[in-house]
Residue frames as a rotation matrix with the C-alpha (Angstrom) as fourth column:
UNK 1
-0.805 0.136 -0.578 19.78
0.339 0.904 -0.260 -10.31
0.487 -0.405 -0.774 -10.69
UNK 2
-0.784 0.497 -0.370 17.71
0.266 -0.270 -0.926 -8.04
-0.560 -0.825 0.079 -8.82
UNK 3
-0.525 0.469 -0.710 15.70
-0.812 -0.525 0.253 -7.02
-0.254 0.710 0.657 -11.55
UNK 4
-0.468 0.578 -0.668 14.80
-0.259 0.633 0.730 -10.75
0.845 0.515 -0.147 -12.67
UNK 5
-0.684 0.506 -0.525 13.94
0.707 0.281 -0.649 -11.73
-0.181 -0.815 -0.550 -8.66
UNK 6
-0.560 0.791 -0.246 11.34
-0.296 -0.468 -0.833 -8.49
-0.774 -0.393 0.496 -8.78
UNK 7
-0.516 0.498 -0.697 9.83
-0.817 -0.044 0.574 -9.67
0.256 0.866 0.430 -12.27
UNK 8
-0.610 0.162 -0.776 9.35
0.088 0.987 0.137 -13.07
0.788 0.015 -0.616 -10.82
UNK 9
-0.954 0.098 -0.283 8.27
0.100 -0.788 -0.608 -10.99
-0.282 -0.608 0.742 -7.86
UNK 10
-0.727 0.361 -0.583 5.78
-0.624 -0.701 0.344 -9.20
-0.285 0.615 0.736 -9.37
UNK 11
-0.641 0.462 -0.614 3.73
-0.450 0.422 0.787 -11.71
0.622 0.780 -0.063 -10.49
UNK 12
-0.680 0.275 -0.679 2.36
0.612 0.723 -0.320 -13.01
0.403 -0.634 -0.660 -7.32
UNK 13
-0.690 0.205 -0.694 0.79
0.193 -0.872 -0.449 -9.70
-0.698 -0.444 0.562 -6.79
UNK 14
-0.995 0.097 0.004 -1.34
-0.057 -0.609 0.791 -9.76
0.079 0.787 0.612 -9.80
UNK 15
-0.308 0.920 -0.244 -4.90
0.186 0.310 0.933 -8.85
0.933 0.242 -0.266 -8.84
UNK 16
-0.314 -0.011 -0.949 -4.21
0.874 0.388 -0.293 -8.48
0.372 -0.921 -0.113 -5.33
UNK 17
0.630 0.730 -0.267 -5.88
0.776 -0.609 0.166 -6.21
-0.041 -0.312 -0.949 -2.98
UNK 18
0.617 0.092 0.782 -5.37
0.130 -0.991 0.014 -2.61
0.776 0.093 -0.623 -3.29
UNK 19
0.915 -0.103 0.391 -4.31
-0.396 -0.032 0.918 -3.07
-0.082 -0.994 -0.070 0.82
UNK 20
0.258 -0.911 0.322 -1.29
-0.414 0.197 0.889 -5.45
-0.873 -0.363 -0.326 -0.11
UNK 21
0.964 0.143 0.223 -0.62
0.215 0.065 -0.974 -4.97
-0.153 0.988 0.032 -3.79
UNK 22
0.041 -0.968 0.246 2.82
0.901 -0.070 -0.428 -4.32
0.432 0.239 0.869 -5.64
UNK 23
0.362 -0.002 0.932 2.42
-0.157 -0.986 0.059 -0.47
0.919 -0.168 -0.357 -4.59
UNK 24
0.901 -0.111 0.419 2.95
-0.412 0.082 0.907 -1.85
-0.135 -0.991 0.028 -0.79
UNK 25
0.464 -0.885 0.038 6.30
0.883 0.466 0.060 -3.98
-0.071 0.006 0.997 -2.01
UNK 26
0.078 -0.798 0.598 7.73
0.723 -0.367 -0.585 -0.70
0.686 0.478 0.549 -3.44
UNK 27
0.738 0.024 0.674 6.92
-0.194 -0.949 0.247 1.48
0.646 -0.313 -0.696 -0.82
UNK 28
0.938 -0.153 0.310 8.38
-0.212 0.456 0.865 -0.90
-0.274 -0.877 0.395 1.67
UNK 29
0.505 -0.861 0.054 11.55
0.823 0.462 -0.330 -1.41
0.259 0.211 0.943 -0.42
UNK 30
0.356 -0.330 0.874 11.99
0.248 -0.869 -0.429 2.59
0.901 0.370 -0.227 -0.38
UNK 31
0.904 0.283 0.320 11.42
-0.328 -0.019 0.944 2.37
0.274 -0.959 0.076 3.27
UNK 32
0.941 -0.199 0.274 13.64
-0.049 0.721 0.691 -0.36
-0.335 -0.664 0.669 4.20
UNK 33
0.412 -0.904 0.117 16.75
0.911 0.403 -0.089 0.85
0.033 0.143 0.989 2.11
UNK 34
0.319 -0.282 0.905 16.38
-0.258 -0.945 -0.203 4.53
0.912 -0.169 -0.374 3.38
UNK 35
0.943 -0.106 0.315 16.41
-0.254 0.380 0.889 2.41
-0.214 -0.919 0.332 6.96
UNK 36
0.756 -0.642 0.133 19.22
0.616 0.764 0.191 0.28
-0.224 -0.063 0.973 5.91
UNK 37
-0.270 -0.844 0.464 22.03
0.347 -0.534 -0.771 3.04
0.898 -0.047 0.437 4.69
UNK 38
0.242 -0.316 0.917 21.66
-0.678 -0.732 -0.073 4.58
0.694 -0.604 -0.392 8.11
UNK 39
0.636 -0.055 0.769 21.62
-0.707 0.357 0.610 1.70
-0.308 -0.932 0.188 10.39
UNK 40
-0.492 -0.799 -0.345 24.71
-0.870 0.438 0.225 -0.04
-0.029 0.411 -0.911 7.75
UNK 41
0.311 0.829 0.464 22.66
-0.533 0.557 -0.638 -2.66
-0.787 -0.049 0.615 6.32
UNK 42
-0.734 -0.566 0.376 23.22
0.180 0.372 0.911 -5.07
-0.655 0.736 -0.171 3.64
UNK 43
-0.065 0.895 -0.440 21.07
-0.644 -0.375 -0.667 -3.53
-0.762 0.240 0.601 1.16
UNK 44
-0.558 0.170 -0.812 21.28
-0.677 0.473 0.565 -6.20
0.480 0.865 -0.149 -1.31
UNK 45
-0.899 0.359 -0.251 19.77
0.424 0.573 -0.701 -8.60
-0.108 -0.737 -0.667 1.45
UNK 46
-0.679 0.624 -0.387 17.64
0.321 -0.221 -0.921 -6.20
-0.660 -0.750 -0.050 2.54
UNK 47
-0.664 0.189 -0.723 16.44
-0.732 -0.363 0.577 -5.49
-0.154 0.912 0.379 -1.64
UNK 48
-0.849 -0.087 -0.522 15.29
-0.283 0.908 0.308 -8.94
0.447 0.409 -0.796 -2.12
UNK 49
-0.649 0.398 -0.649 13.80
0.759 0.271 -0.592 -9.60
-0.060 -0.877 -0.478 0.92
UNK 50
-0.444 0.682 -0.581 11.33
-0.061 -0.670 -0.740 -6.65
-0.894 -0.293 0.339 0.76
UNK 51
-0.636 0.089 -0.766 10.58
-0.756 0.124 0.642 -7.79
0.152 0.988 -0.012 -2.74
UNK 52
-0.550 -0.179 -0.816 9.65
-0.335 0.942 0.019 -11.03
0.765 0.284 -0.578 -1.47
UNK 53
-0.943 0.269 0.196 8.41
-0.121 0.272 -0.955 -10.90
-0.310 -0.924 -0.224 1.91
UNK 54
-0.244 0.905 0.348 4.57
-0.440 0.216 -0.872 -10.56
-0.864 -0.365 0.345 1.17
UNK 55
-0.692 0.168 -0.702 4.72
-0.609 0.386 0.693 -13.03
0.387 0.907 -0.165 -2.32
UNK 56
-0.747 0.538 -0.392 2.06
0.356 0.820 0.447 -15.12
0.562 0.195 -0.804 -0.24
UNK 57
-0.865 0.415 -0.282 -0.16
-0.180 -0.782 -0.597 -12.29
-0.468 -0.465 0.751 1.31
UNK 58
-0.553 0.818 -0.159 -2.47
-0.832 -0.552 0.050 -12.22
-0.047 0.160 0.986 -1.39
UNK 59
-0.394 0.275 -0.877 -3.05
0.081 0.961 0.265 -16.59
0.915 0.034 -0.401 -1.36
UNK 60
-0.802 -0.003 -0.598 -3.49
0.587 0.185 -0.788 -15.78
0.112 -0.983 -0.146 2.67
UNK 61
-0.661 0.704 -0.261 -6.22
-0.555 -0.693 -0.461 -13.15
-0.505 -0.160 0.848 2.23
UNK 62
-0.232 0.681 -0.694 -7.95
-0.747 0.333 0.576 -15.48
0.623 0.652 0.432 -0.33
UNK 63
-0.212 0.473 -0.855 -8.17
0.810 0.575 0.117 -18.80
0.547 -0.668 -0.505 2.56
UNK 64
0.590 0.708 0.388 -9.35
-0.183 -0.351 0.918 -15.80
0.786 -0.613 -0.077 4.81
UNK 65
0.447 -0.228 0.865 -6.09
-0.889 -0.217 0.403 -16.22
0.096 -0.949 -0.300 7.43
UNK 66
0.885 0.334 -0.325 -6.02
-0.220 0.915 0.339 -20.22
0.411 -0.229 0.883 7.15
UNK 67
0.708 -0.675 -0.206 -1.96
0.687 0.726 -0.016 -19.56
0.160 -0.130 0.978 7.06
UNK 68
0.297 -0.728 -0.618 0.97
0.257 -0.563 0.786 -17.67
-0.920 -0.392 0.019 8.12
UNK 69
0.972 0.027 0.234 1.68
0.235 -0.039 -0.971 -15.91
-0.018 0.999 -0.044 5.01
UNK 70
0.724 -0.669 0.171 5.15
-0.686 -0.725 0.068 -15.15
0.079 -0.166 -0.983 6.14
UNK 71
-0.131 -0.556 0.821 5.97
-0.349 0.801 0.487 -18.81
-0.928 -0.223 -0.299 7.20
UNK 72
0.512 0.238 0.826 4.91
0.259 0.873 -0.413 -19.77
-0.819 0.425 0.385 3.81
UNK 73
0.864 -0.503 0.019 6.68
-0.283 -0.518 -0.807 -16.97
0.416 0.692 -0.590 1.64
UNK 74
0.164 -0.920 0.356 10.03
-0.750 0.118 0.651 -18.11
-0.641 -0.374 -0.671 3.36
UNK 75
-0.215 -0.443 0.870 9.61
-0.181 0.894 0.411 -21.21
-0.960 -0.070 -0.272 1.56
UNK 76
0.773 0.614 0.160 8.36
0.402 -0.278 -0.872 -19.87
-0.491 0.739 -0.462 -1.38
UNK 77
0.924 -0.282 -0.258 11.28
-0.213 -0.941 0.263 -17.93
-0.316 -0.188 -0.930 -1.56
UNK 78
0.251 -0.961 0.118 13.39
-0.628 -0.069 0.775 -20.27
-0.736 -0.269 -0.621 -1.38
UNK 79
0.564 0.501 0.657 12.50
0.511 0.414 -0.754 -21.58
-0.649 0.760 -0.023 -4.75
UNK 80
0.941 -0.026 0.338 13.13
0.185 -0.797 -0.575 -18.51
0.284 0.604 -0.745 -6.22
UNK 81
0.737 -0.676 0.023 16.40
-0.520 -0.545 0.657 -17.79
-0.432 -0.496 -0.753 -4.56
UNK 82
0.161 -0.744 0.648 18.07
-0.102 0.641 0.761 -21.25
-0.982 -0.189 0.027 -5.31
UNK 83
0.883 0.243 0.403 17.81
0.449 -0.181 -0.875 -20.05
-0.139 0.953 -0.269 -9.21
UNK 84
0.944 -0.177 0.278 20.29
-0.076 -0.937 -0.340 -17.49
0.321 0.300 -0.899 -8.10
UNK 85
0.231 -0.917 -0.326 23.82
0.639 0.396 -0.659 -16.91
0.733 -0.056 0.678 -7.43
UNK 86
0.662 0.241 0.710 23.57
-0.447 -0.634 0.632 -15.92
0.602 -0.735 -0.311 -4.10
UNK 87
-0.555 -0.828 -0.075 25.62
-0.415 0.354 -0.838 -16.74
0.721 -0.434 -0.540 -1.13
UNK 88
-0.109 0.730 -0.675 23.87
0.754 0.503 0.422 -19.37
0.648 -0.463 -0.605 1.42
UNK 89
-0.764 -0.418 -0.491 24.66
0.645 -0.509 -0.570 -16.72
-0.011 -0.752 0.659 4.05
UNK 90
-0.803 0.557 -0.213 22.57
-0.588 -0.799 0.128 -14.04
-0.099 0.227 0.969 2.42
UNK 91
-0.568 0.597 -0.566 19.72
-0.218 0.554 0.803 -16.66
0.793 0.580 -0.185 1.59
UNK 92
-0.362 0.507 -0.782 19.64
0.699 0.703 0.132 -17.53
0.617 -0.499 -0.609 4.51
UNK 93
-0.957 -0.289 -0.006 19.27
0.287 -0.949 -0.133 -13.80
0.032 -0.129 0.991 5.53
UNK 94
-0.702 0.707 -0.084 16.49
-0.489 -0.393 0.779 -13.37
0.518 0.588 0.622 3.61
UNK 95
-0.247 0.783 -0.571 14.80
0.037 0.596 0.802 -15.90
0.968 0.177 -0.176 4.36
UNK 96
-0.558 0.130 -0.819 15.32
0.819 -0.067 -0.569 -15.09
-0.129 -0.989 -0.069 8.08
UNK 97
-0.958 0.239 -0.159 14.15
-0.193 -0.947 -0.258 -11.46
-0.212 -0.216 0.953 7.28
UNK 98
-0.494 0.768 -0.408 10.57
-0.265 0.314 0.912 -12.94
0.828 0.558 0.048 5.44
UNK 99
-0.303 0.494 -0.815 9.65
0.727 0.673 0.137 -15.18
0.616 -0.551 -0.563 7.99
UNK 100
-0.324 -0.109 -0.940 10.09
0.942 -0.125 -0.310 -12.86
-0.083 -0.986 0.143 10.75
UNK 101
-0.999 0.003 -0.044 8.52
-0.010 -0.989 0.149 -9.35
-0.043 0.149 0.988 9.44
UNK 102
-0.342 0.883 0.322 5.22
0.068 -0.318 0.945 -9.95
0.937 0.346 0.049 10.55
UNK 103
-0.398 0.302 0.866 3.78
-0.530 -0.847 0.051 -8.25
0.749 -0.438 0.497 13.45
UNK 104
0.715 0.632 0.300 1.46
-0.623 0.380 0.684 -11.35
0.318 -0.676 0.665 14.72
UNK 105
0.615 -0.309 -0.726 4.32
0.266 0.947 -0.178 -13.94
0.743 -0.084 0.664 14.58
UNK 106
0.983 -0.182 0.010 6.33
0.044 0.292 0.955 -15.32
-0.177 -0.939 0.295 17.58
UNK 107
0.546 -0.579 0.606 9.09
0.832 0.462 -0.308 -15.61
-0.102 0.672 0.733 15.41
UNK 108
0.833 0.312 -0.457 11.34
0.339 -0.940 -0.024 -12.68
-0.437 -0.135 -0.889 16.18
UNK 109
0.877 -0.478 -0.042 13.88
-0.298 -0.474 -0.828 -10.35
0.376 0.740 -0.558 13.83
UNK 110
0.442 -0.883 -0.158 17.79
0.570 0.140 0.809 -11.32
-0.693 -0.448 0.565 14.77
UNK 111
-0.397 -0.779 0.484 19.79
0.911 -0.273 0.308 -9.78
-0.108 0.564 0.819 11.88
UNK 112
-0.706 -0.188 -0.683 20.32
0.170 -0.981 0.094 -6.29
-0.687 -0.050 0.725 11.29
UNK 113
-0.924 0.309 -0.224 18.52
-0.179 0.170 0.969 -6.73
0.338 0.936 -0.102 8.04
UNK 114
-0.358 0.876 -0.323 15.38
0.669 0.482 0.566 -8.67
0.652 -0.013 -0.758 9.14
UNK 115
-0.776 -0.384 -0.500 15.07
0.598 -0.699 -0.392 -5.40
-0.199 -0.603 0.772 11.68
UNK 116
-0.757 -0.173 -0.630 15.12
-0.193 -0.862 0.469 -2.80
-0.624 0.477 0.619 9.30
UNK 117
-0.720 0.633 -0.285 12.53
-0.044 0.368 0.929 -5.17
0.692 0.681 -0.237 6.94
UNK 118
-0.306 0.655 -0.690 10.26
0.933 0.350 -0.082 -5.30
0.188 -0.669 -0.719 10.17
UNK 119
-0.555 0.068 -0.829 10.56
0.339 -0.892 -0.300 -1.75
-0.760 -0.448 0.472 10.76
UNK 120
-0.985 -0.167 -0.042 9.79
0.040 -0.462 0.886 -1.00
-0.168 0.871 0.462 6.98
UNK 121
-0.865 0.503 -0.009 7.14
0.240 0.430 0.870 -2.90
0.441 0.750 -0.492 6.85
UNK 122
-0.096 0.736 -0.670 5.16
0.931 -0.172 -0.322 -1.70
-0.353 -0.654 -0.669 10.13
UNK 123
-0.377 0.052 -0.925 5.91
0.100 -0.990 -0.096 2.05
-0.921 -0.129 0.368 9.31
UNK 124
-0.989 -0.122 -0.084 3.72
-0.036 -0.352 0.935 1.39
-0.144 0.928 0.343 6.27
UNK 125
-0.500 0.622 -0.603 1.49
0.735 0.673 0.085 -0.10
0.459 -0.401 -0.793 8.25
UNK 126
0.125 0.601 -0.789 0.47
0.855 -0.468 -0.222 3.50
-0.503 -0.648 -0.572 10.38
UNK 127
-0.952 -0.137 -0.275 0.62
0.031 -0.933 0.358 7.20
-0.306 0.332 0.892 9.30
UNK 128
-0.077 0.628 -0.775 -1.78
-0.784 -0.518 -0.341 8.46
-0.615 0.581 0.532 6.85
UNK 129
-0.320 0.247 -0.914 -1.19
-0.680 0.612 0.404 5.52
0.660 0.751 -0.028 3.98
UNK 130
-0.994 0.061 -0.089 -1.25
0.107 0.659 -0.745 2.73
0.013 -0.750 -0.661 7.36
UNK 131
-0.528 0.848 -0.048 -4.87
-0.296 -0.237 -0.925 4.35
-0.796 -0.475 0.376 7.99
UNK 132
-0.095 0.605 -0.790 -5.88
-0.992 -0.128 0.022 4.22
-0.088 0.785 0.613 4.43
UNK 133
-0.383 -0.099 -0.919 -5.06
-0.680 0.703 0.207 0.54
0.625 0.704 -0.336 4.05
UNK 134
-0.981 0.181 0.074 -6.39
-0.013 0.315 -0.949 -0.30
-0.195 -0.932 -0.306 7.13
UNK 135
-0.464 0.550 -0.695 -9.62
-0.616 -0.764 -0.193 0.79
-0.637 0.338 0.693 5.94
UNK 136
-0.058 0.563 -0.824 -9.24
-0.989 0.081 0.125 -0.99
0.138 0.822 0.552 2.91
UNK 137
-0.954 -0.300 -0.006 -8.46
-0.266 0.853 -0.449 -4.25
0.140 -0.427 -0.894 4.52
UNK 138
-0.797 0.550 0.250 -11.23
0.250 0.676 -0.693 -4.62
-0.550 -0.490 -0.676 6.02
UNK 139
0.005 0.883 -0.468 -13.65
-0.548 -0.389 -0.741 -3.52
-0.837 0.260 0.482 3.75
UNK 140
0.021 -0.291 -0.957 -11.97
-0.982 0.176 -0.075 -6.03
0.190 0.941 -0.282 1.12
UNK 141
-0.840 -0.541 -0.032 -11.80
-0.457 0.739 -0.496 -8.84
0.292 -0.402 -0.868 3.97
UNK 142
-0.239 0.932 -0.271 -15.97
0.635 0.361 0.683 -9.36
0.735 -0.009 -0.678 4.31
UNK 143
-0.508 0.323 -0.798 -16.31
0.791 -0.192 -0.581 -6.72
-0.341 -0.927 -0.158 6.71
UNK 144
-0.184 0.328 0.926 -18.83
0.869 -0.386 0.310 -3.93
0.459 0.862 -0.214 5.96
UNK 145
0.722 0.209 -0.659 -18.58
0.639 -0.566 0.520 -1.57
-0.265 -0.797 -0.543 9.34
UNK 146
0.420 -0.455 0.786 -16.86
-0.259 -0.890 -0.376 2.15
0.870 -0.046 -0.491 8.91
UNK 147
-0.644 -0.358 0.676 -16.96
-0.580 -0.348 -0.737 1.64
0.499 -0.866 0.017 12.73
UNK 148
0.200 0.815 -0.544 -19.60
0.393 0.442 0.806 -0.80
0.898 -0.375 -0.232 15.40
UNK 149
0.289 0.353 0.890 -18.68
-0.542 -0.706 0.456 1.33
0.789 -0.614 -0.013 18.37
UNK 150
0.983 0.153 0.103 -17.68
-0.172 0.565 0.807 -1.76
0.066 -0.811 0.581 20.45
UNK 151
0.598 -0.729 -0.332 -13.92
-0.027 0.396 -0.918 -1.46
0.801 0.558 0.217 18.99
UNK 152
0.050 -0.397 0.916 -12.38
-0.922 -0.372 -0.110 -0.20
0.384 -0.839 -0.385 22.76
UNK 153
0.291 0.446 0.846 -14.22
-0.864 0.502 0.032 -3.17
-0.411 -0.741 0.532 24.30
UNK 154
0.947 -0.090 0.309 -13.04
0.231 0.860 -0.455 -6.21
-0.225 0.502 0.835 21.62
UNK 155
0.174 -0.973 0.149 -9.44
-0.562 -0.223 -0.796 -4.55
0.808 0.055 -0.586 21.37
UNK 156
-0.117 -0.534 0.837 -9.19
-0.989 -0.013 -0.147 -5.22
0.089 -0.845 -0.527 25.32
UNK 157
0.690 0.631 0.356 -9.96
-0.669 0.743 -0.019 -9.07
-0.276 -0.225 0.934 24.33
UNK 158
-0.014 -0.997 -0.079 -6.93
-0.768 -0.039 0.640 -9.34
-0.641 0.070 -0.765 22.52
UNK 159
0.421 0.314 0.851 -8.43
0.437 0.752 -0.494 -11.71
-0.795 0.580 0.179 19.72
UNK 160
-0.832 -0.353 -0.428 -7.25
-0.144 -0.607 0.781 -11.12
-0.535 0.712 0.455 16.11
UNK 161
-0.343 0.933 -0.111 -10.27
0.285 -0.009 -0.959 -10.14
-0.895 -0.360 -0.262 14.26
UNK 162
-0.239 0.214 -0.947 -9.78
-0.926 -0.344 0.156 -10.17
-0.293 0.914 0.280 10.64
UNK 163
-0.749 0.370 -0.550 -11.84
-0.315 0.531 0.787 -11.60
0.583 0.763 -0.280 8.46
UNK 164
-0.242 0.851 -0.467 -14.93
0.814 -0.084 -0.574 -11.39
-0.528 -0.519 -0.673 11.31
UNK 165
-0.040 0.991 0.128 -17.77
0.857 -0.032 0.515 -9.44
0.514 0.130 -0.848 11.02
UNK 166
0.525 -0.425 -0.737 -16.57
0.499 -0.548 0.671 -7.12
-0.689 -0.721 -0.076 13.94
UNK 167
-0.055 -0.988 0.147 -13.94
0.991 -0.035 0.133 -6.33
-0.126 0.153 0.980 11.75
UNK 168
0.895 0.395 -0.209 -13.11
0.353 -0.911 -0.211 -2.39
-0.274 0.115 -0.955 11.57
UNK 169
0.257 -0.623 0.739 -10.47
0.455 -0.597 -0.661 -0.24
0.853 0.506 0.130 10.24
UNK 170
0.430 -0.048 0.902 -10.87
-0.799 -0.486 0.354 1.52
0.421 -0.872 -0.248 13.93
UNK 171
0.962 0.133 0.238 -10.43
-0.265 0.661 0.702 -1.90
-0.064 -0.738 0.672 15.44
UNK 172
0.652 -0.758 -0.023 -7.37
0.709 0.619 -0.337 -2.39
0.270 0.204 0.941 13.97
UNK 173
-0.061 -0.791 0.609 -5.85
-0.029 -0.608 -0.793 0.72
0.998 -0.066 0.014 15.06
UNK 174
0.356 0.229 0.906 -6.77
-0.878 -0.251 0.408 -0.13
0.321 -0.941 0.112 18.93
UNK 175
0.964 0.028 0.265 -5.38
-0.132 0.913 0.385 -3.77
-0.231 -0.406 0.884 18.38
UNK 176
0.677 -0.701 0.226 -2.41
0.736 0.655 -0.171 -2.92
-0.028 0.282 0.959 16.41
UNK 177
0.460 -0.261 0.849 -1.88
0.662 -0.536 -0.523 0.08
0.591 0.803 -0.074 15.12
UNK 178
0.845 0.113 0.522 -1.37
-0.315 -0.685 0.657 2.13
0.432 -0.720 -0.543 18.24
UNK 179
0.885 -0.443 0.147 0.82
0.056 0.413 0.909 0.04
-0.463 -0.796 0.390 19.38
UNK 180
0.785 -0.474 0.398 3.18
0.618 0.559 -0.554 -0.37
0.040 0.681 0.731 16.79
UNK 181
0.509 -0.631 0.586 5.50
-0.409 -0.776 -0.480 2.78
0.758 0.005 -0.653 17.38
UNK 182
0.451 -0.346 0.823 6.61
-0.800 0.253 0.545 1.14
-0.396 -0.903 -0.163 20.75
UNK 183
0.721 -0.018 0.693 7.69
-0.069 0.993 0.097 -2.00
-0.690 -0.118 0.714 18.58
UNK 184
0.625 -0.774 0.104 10.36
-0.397 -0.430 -0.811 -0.23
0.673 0.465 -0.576 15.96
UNK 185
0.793 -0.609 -0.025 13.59
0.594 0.764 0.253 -2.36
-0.135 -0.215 0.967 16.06
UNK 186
0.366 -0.155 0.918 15.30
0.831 -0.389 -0.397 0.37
0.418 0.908 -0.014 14.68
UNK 187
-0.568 -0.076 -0.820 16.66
0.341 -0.928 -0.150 4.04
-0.749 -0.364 0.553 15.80
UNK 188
-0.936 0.077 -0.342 15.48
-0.238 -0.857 0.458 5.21
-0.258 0.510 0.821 12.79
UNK 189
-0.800 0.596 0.073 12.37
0.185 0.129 0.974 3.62
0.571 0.793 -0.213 13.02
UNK 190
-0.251 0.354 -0.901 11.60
0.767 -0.495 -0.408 4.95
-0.591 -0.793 -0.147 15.97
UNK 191
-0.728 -0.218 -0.650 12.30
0.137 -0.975 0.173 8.14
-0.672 0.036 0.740 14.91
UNK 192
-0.913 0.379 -0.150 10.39
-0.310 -0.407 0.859 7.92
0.264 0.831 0.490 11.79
UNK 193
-0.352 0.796 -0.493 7.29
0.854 0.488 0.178 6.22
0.382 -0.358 -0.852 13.50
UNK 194
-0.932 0.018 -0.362 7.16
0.091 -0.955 -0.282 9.58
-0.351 -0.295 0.889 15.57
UNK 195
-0.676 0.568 -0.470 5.25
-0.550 -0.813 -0.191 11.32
-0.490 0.129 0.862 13.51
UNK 196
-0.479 0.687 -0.546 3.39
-0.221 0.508 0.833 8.61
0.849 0.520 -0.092 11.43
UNK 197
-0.274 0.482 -0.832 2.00
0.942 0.309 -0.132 7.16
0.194 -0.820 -0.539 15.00
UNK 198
-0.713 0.167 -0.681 1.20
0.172 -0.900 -0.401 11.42
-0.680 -0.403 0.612 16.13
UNK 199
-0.847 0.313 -0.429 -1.05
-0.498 -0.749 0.437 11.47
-0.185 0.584 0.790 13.24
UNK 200
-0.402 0.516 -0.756 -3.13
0.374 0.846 0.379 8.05
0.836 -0.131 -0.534 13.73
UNK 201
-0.576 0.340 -0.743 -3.91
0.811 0.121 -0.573 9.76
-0.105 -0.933 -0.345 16.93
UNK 202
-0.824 0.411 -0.391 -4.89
-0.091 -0.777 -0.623 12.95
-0.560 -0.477 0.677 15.82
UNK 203
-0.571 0.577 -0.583 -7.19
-0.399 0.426 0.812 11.02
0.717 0.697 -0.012 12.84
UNK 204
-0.725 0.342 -0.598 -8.59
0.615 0.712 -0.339 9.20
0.310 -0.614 -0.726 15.79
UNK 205
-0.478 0.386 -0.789 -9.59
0.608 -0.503 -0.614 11.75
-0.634 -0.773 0.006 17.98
UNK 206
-0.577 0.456 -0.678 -11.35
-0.458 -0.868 -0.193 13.89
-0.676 0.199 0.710 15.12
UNK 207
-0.726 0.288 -0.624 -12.80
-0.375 0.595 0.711 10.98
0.576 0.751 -0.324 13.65
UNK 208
-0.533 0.759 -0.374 -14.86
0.775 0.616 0.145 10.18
0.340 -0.213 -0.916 16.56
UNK 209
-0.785 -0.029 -0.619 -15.63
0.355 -0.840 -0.411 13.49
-0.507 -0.542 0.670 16.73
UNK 210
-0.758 0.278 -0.590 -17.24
-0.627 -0.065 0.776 13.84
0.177 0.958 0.224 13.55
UNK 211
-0.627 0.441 -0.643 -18.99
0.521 0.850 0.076 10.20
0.580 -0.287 -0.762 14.65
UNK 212
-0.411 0.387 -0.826 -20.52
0.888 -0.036 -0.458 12.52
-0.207 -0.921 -0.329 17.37
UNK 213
0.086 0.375 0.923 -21.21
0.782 -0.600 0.171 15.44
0.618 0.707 -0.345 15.33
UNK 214
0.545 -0.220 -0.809 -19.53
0.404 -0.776 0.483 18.21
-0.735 -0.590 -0.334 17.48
UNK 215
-0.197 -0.741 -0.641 -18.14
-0.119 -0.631 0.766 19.20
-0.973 0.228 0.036 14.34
């Protein structure tokens, strides 16, 4: 069953940026069921659901934002689900864990599961790969700035700023990215944030260094 939900999967992803492409579903499954045997997860839930969560990411990067790609993959989902011999319980799991694993939304994790799929999905979001795709985001989203120097000062506005002009790879680690270790639902995504969030900082701090040529 799992096997035909990722083929069907899978297809929504074809073409899609580099930033949120199938490569991001699989890390985030690896993630979210190394999370889920420690914190006693349902890992069939929590399989699916990390399959699924970003099946309307790349339609949301093409309107440029117009929609919640999270409120709309829930219902997307549930297309695909009611194919399956699932239990409503777990369906409705999932679908709780979709909606609710994105970062901007109001909409917040309750099950153990939808957690562990929040946790997955941020701690792919920072480290070393977090930086890289950050990067490409915005260079894939109409922005053409490495850096504009004003990122401190438009962070402390608290606007969300993709798909602008402004946009920066820097900016997004001073609006989100920083933050995101403090927002692990998780023990173990605490823990494992650690060190992915300790290295975003020291990338910072020798990146505007470089920027200044003291090195």
């Amino acid at each position: 069953m799992i096997k035909k939900i990722e083929k069907e999967a899978k297809k929504y992803f074809e073409s899609s940026s580099g930033c949120h492409d199938w490569s991001h579903v699989e890390r985030v499954k690896k993630l979210a069921l190394l999370i889920g045997k420690k914190e006693k997860a349902d890992l069939f839930v929590l399989e699916i659901a990390s399959l699924l969560h970003d099946i309307k990411r790349k339609e949301e990067m093409e309107l440029k934002g117009s929609f919640c790609h999270a409120i709309e993959g829930e219902k997307e989902a549930k297309k695909i689900l009611d194919k399956y011999d699932i239990s409503d319980e777990q369906k409705k799991n999932i679908c709780h864990c979709i909606r609710t694993h994105r970062y901007r939304n109001n909409d917040m994790p309750e099950t153990i599961e939808a957690k562990v799929l929040f946790d997955a999905d941020k701690l792919d979001s920072i480290g070393a790969i977090g930086l890289a795709r950050a990067f490409l985001f915005a260079g894939s989203s109409g922005s053409c700035n490495l850096y504009t120097n004003n990122e401190k000062k438009i962070a402390k506005l608290k606007k969300d700023m993709s798909f602008t002009k402004e946009d920066s790879a820097i900016l997004e680690y001073e609006i989100k990215l920083k933050k995101i270790k403090n927002e692990m639902m998780t023990k173990t995504g605490k823990e494992m944030a650690k060190d992915r969030h300790n290295y975003m900082v020291e990338f910072i701090k020798r990146f505007w260094i470089e920027v200044k040529g003291k090195k």
